[in-house]
C-alpha positions as CSV (number, residue, x, y, z in Angstrom):
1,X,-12.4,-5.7,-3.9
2,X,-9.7,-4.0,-1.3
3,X,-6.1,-4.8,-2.1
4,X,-3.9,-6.7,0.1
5,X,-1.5,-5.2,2.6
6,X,1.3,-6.8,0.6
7,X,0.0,-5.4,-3.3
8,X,-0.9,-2.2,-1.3
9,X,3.2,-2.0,0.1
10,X,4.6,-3.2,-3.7
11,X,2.4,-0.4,-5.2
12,X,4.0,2.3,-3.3
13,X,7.3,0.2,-3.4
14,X,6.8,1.3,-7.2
15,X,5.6,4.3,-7.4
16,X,8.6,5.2,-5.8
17,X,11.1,3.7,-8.6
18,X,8.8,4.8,-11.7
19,X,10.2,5.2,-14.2
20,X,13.2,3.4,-13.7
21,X,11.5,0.4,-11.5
22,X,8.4,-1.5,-11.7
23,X,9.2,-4.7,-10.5
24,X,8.3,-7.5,-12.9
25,X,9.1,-11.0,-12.1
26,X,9.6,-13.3,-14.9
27,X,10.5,-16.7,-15.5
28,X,11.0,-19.4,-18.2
29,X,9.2,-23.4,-18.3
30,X,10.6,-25.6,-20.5
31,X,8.1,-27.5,-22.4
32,X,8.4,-31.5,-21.9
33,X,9.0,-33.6,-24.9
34,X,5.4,-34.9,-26.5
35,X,3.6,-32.1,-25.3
36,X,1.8,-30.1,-28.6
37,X,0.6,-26.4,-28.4
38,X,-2.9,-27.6,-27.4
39,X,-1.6,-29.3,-24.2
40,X,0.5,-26.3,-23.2
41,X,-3.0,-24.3,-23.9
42,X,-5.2,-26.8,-22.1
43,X,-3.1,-26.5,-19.1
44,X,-2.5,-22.8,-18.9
45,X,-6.1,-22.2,-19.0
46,X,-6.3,-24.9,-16.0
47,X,-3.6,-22.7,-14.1
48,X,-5.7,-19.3,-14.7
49,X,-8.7,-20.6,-14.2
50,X,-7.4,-22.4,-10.7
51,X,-5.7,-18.9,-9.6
52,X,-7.8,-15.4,-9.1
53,X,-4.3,-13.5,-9.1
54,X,-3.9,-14.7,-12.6
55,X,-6.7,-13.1,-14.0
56,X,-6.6,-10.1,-12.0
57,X,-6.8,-6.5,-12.9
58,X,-5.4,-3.9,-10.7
59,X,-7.1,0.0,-10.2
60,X,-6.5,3.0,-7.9
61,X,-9.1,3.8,-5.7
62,X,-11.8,2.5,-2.7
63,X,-10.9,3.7,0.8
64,X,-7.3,1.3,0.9
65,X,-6.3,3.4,-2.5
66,X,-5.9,0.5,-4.4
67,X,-8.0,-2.2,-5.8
68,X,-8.1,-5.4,-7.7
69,X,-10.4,-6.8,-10.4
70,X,-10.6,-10.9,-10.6
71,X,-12.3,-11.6,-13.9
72,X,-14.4,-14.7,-13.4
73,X,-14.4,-14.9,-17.7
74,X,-12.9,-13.8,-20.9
75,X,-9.7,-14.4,-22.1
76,X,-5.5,-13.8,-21.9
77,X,-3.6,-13.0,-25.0
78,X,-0.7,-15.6,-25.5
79,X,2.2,-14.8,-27.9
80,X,3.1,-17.4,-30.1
81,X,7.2,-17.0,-31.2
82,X,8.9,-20.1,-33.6
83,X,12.4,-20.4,-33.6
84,X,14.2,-22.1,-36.4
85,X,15.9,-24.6,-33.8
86,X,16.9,-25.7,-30.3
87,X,19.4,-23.0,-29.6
88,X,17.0,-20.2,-31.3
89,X,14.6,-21.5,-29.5
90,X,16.3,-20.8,-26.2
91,X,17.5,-17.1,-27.5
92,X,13.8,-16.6,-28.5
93,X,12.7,-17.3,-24.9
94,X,15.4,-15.3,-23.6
95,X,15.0,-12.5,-25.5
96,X,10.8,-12.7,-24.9
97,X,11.9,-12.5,-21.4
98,X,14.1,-9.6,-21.2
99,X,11.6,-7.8,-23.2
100,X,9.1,-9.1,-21.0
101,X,10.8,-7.9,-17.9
102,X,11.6,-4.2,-19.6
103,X,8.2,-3.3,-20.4
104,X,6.3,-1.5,-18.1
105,X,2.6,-3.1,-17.5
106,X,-0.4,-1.3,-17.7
107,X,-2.1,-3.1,-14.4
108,X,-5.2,-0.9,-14.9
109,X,-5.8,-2.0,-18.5
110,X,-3.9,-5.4,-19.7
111,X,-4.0,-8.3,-17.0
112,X,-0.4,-8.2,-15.3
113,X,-0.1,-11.7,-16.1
114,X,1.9,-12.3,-19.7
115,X,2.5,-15.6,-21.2
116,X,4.4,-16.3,-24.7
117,X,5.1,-19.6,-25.9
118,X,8.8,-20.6,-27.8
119,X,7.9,-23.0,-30.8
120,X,10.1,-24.9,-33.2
121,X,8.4,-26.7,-36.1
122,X,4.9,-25.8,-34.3
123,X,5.5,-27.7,-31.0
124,X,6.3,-26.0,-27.9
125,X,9.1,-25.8,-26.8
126,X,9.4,-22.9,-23.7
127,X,7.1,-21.0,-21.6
128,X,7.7,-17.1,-21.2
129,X,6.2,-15.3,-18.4
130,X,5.7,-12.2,-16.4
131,X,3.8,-10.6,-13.9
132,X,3.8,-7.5,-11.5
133,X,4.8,-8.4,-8.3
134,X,2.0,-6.1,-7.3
135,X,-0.1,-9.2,-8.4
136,X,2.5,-12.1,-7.6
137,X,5.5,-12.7,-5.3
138,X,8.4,-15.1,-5.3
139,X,7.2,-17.9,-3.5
140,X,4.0,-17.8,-6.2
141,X,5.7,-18.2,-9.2
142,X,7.4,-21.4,-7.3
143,X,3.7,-22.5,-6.7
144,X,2.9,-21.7,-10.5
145,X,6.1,-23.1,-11.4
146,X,5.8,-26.7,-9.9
147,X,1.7,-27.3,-10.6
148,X,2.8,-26.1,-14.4
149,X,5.4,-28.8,-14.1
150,X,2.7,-31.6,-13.0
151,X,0.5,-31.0,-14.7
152,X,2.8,-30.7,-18.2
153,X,3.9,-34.3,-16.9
154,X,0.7,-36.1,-15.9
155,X,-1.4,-34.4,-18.5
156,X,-4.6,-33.2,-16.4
157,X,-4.9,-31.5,-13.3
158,X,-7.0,-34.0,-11.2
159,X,-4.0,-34.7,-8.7
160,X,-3.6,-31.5,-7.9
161,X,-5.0,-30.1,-4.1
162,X,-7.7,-27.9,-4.3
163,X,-6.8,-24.5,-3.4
164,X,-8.2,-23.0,-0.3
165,X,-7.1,-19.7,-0.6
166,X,-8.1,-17.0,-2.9
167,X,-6.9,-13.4,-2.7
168,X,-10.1,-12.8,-2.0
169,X,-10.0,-14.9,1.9
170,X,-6.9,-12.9,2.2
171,X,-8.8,-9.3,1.8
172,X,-11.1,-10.5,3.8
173,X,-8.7,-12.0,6.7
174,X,-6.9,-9.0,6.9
175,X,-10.3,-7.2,7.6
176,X,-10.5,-9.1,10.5
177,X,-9.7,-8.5,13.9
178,X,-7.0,-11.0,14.8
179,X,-5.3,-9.7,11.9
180,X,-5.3,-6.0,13.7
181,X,-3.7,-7.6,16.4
182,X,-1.3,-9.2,14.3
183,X,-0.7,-5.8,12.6
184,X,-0.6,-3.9,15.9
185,X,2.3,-6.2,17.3
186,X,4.5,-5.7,14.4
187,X,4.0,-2.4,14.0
188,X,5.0,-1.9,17.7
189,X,7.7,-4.1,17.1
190,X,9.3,-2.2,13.8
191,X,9.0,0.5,16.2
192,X,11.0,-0.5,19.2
193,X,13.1,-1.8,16.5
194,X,13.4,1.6,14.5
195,X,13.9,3.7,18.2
196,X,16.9,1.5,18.9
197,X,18.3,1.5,15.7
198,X,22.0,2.6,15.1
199,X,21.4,4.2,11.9
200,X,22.3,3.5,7.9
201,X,25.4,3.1,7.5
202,X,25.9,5.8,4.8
203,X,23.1,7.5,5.7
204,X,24.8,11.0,4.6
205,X,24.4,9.9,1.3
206,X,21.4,10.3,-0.5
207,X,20.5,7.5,-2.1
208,X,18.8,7.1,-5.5
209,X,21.0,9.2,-7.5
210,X,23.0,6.8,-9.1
211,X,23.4,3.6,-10.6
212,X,23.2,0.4,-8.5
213,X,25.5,-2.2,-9.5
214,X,25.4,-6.1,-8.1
215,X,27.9,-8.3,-8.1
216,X,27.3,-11.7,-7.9
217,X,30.3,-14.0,-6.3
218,X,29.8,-17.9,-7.2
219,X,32.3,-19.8,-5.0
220,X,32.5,-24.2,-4.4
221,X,35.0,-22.9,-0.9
222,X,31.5,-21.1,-0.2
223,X,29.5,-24.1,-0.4
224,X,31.7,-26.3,1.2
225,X,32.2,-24.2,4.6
226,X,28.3,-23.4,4.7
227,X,27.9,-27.4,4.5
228,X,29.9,-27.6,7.6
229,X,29.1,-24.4,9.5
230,X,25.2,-24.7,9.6
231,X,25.2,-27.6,11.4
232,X,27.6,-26.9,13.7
233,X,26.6,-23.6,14.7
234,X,23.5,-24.4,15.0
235,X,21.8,-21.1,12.6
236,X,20.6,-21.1,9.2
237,X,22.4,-20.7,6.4
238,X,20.5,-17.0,5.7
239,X,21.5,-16.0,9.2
240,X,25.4,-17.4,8.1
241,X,26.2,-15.3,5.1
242,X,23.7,-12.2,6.6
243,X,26.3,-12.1,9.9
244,X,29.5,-12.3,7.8
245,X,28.5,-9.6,5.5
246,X,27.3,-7.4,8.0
247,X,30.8,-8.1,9.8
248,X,32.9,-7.0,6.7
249,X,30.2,-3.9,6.1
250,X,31.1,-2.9,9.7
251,X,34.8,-2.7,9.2
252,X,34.5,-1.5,6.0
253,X,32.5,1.9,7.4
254,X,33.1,1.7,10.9
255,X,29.5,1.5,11.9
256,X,29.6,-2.0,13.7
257,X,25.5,-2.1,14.3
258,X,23.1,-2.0,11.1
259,X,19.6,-2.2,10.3
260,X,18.1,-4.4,7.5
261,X,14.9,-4.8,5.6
262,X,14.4,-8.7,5.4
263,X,11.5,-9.4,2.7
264,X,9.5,-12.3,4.6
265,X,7.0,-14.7,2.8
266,X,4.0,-14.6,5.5
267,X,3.5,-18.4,4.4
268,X,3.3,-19.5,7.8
269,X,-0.2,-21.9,7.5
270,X,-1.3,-24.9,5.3
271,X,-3.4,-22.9,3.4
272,X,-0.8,-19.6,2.7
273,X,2.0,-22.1,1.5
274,X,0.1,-22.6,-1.6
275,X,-1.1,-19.2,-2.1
276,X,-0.6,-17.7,-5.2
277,X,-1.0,-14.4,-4.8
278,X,1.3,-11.5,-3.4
279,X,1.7,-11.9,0.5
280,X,5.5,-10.8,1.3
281,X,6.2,-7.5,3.0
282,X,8.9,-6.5,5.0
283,X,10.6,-7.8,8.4
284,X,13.3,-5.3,10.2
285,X,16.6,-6.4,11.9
286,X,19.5,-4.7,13.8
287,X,22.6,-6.4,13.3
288,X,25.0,-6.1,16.2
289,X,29.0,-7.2,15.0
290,X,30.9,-5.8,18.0
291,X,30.5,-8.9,20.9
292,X,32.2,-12.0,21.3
293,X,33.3,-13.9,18.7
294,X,31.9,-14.3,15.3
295,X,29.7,-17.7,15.9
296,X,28.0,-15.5,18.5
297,X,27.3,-12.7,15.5
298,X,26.1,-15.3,13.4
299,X,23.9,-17.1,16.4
300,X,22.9,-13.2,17.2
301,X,21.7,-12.6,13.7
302,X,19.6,-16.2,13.8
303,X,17.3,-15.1,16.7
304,X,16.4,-12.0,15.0
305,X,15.5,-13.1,11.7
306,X,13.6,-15.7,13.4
307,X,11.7,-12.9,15.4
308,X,11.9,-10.6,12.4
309,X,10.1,-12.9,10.5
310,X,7.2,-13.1,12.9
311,X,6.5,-9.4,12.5
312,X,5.9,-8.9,9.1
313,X,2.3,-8.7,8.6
314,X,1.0,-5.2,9.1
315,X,-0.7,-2.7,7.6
316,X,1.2,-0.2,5.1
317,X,-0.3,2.9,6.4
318,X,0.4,1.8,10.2
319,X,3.9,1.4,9.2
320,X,3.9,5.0,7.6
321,X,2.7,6.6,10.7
322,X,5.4,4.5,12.8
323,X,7.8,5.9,10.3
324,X,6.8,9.4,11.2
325,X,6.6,8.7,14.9
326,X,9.7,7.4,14.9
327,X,11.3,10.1,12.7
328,X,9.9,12.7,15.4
329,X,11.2,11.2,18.2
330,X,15.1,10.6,16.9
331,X,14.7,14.0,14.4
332,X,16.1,12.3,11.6
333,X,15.1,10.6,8.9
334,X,14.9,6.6,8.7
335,X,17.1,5.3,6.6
336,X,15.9,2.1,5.8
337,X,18.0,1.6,2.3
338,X,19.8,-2.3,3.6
339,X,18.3,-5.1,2.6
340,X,19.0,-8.2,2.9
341,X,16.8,-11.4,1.4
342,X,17.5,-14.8,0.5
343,X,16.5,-15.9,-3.0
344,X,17.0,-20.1,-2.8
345,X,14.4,-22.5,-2.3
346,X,13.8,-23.9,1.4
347,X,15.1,-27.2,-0.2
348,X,18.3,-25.9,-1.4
349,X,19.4,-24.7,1.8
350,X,21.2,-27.0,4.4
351,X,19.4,-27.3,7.3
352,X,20.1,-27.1,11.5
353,X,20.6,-30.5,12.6
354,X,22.2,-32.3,9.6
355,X,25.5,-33.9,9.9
356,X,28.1,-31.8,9.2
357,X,30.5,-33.5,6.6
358,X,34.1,-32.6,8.1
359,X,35.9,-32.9,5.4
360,X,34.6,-29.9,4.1
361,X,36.4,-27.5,6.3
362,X,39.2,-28.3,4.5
363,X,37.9,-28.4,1.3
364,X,36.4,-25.2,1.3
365,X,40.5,-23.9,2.1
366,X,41.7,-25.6,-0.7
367,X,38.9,-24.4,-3.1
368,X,39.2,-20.8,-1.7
369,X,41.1,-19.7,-4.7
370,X,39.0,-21.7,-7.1
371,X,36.4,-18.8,-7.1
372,X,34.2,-18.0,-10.3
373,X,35.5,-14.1,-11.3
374,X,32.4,-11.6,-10.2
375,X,30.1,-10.9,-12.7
376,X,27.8,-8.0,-13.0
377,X,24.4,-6.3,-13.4
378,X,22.9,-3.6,-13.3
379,X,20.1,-3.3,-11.0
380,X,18.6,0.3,-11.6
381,X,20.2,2.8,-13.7
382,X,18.5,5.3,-11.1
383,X,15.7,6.8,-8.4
384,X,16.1,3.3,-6.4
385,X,15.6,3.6,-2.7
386,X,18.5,1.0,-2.1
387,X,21.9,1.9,-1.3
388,X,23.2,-1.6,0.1
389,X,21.4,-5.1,-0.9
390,X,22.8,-8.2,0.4
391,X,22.0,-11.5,-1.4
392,X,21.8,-15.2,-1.1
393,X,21.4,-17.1,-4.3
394,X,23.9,-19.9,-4.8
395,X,22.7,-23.6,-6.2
396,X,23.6,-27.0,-5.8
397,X,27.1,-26.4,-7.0
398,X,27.8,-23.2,-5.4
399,X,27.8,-20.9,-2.7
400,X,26.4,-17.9,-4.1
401,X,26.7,-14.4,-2.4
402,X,25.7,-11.0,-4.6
403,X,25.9,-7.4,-2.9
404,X,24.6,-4.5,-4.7
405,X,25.3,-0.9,-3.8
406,X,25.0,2.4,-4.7
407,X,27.5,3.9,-6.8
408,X,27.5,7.0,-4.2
409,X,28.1,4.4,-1.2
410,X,30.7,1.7,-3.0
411,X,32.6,2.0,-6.0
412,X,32.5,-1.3,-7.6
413,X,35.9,-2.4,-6.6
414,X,34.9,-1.9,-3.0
415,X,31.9,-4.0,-3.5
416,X,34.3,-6.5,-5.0
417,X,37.0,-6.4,-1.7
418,X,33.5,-6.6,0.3
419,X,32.5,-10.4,-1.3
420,X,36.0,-11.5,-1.5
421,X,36.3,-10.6,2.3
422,X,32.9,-12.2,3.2
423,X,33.7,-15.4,1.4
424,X,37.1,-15.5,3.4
425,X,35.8,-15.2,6.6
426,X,33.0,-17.8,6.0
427,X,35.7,-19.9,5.3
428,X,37.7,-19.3,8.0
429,X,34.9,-19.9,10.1
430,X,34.8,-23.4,9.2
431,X,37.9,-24.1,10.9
432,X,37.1,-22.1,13.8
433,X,35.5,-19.7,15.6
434,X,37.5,-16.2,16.1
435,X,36.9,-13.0,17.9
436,X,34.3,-10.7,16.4
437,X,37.0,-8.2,17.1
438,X,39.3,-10.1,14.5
439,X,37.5,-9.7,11.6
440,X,39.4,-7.3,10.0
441,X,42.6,-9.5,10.0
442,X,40.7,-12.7,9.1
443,X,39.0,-11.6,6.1
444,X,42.0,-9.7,5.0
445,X,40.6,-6.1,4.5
């Protein structure tokens, strides 16, 4: 059958970064204590048997240009690794993992789905997995993730719901024509968008050239003014740390308006939210930094994820002709390098409406200089079409921002300056509004 809109957007996603990007996502399970090899078996056969995407083969060709295979039998190699104890055990399964993630799948010939269990002594002890994203997104492996965990902990599967969508009722949804429709008004709205747009803001670099570096800012002052500021501004958290980067990016180039690609889930129905299978694609927002003060950035940048988020389902070639309508009609190209996406669980966010704990405005200025020191990665050595990616990812402990950039838009140290700055004005924020106009003096570029 067809692929989907969203595998059809990841393929050409990748064959863009090749051979320095193919996007694998991978993740580790710990094993329960009690559990034996045959009940970690048992119940990864129960998950691929539940789940066409897991036993899914992916080929070029039909009239979409790409195709998937779902295998109704046969079988999925699983690598076995023993570790001589706990803590070799958790080096095994990392080190299975970053091989994992570093080795290019053959989607035409192996299934994209890879599984390798950790022993010690012959019981299990961690799960090892990866799989394209052409085949899975993130909000599938959370699905995989927590009906691994139940059924690890009940021992069968018989409380689980049955699932009621199959990649195959999404290829045939998108055939339909309500889901034209829906493709028709995003497209026209990534195009009214796109017109409008105020350009990249370094597009006279060309990107993909050089390394792209992330650093990764963990910070309790972070946490502690988000706790207070969602609530009393009234925006999600996303739309909180999007806005106050997008404020220090503007002083930083002078470009005050910015356009982001947001990925967006598309899990919008009872039946999606269980989906396994790959359904993100791409929303589009202008940020606008220059009016009023910066709760009305922030409130600004709310709306239009919200109505960003609604126009994400579309076909990929629709988008590719907008792209070169669009590109016509302003004669330049559109530089759509900024992205912007946040990585945490809905439940790990704090949410519009709770009460805001006051004390924390305070805290967060006595824990400003409490900050973990910036770590790094490095997110593609080359040929990525990213020159600026801003990130959410902080935890229960943490505020967690991360920016990546293009070594040809931001040295490192300016990356650095850029979090440092981000996280000042957050907390700043939590004291009380400012200005939009002030940013540069609160944030202390």
């Amino acid at each position: 059958m067809d692929a989907t809109w969203s595998q059809r957007e990841f393929w050409t996603t990748i064959n863009k970064h090749r051979p320095d990007g193919f996007y694998q996502i991978t993740w580790t399970v710990p094993v329960p204590e009690g559990r034996g090899l045959d009940d970690v078996l048992g119940c990864l056969r129960l998950l691929v048997e539940r789940h066409q995407a897991l036993r899914t083969k992916i080929t070029e060709g039909g009239p979409a240009g790409l195709r998937q295979v779902v295998f109704g039998e046969g079988s999925l190699p699983v690598r076995i690794e023993d570790a001589p104890d706990e803590q070799g055990a958790a080096e095994a399964a990392e080190a299975v993992r970053g091989e994992f993630f570093r080795t290019e799948p053959r989607l035409d010939r192996d299934f994209p789905f890879k599984i390798a269990i950790v022993t010690r002594e012959g019981l299990p002890r961690f799960m090892v997995f990866a799989c394209s994203h052409v085949v899975l997104d993130g909000e599938s492996v959370r699905v995989v993730e927590d009906e691994l965990s139940a059924v690890l902990s009940q021992g069968s599967g018989e409380h689980l719901e049955p699932v009621t969508h199959q990649p195959e009722d999404q290829v045939r949804d998108e055939s339909l024509d309500r889901s034209a429709r829906t493709s028709q008004r995003s497209l026209s709205y990534w195009k009214s968008t796109l017109l409008a747009s105020p350009g990249g803001l370094f597009s006279e670099v060309r990107g993909g050239r050089s390394p792209l570096w992330l650093g990764r800012l963990r910070s309790r002052a972070l946490l502690a003014a988000e706790l207070t500021l969602v609530p009393r501004v009234g925006v999600s958290s996303g739309a909180l740390y999007l806005g106050a980067a997008a404020c220090v990016l503007g002083e930083v180039t002078g470009k005050p308006g910015m356009t982001f690609r947001v990925p967006t889930s598309n899990r919008f129905t009872a039946a999606t939210r269980s989906y396994v299978g790959a359904l993100s694609q791409h929303a589009v927002i202008t940020v606008d930094t220059t009016s009023g003060s910066f709760y009305d950035v922030v409130r600004g940048v709310d709306r239009g994820l919200r109505r960003a988020y609604s126009h994400a389902r579309y076909d990929p070639d629709g988008l590719r002709r907008v792209i070169e309508e669009v590109e016509a009609a302003r004669r330049e190209p559109v530089d759509l390098a900024y992205l912007f996406n946040d990585l945490r669980d809905e439940d790990d966010k704090p949410k519009v409406g709770a009460p805001a704990v006051v004390q924390d405005a305070a805290l967060a200025a006595d824990l400003l200089d409490t900050s973990e020191e910036i770590s790094w990665e490095l997110l593609h050595a080359a040929n990525s079409d990213i020159k600026v990616y801003v990130r959410v990812s902080g935890t229960a402990d943490h505020g967690g921002l991360d920016v990546a950039a293009d070594a040809d838009c931001l040295t490192t140290s300016g990356t650095e300056n850029i979090l440092r700055a981000a996280e000042r004005l957050i907390v700043r924020a939590a004291q009380g509004d400012f200005a939009a106009d002030r940013v540069r003096a609160v944030s202390g570029l």
